[in-house]
N, C-alpha and C positions, 0 to 999 in steps of 0.2 A: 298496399298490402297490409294487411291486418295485423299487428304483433303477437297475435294470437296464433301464426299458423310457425310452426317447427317442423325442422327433417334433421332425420335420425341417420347416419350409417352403421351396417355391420357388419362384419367378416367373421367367419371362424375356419378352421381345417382342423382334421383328425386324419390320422395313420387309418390305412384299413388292416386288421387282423384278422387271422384264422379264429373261428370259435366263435363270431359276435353274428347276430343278425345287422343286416343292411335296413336302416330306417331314415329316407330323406321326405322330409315335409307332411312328416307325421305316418308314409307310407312305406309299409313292411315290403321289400323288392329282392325277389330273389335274386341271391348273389352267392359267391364262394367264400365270401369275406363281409364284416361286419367293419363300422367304426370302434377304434380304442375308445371308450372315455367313461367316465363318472355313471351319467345320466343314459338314454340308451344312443347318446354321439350323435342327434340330429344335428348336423351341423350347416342345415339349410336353416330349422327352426331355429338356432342360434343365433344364427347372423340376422332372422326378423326380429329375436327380441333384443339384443344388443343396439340396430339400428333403432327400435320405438325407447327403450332404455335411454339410448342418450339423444334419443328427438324431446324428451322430458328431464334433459340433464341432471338422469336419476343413476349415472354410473352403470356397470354394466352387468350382465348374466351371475358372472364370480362371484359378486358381492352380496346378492339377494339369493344366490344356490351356490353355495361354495362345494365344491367338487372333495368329496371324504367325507363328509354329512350325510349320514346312514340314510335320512329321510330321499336322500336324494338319488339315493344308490339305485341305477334300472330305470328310475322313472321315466313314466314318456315329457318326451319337449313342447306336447300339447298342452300337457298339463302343467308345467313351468310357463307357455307361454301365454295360458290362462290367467292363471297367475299376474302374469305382466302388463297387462291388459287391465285387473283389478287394481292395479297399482296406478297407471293412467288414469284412471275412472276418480281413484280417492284423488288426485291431483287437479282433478277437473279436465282432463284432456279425452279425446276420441280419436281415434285412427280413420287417417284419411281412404290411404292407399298406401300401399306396397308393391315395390319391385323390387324383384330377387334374384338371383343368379348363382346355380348350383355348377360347380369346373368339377368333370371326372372323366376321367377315360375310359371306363368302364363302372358301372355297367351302361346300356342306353338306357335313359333315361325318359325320351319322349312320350310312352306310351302311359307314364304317371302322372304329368304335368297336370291335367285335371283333376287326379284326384288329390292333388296336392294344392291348387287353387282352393279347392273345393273345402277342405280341409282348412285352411288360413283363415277361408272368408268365413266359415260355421264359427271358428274360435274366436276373431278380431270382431265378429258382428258387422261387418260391411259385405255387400257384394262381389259374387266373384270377377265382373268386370272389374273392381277396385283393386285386385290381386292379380301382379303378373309374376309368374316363377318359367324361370328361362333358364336352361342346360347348355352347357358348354365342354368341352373337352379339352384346352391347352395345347392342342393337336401335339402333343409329344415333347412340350417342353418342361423342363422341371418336375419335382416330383410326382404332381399333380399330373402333370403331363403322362407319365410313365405308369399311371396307374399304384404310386405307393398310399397315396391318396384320396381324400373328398376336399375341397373346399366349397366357402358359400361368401355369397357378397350378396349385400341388402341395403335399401334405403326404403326410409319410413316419411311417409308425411302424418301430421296430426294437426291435430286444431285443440286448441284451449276454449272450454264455456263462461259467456259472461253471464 
């Protein structure tokens, strides 16, 4: 195997709150409740650039968008994970593929899955076979489980250019 090829993992979670829109994998889903956070709380897109972040053990989301930096305040995760992306690129790396895996109890999520693919692969510049984003629900355990919750789990492959 090449020393050229890395994999990246990444998790995030946020509280769901009253007042915020619902944004997973770049896609606005209507819901009762929004994510808490900084940025607009994708926290499916966070967990894809924290896993390509440290598949380029370049550190993580916090440290390139620290969360209280006005520039960052609302933005969308598309556009940080563009960003992230440019960041690979000065490094000499490219995105192989991603798998991802969004846990929520609500809302269903199935009927996004594509445009959430579809969304990854336009930003990462690979293919949407190259992109899998998979929904779960913790069927009722833990927070996440009970719906106070989103979480995200991601891993990244990349390749380095010689």
């Amino acid at each position: 195997m090449s020393d050229n090829i890395r994999i990246g993992f990444g998790y995030d979670a946020h509280p769901l709150v009253s007042g915020r829109k619902l944004v997973l994998g770049g896609v606005e889903i209507p819901f009762s409740k929004g994510l808490e956070g900084w940025s607009d709380a994708d926290v499916l897109t966070h967990a894809v650039m924290d896993a390509l972040l440290g598949a380029a053990a370049l550190g993580d989301i916090g440290r390139h968008f620290p969360p209280g930096e006005a520039e960052f305040k609302e933005v969308s995760s598309l556009f940080l994970l563009d960003k992230v992306v440019e960041k690979l690129e000065e490094g000499g790396y490219s995105v192989v593929n991603i798998d991802a895996t969004v846990v929520a109890a609500q809302p269903h999520l199935r009927e996004y899955i594509d445009e959430m693919r579809h969304n990854f692969s336009h930003v990462l510049g690979i293919s949407e076979d190259k992109v899998s984003v998979k929904a779960g629900s913790n069927n009722g355990v833990g927070s996440i489980g009970t719906g106070e919750g989103i979480a995200a789990y991601a891993v990244a492959l990349i390749e380095g250019k010689k």
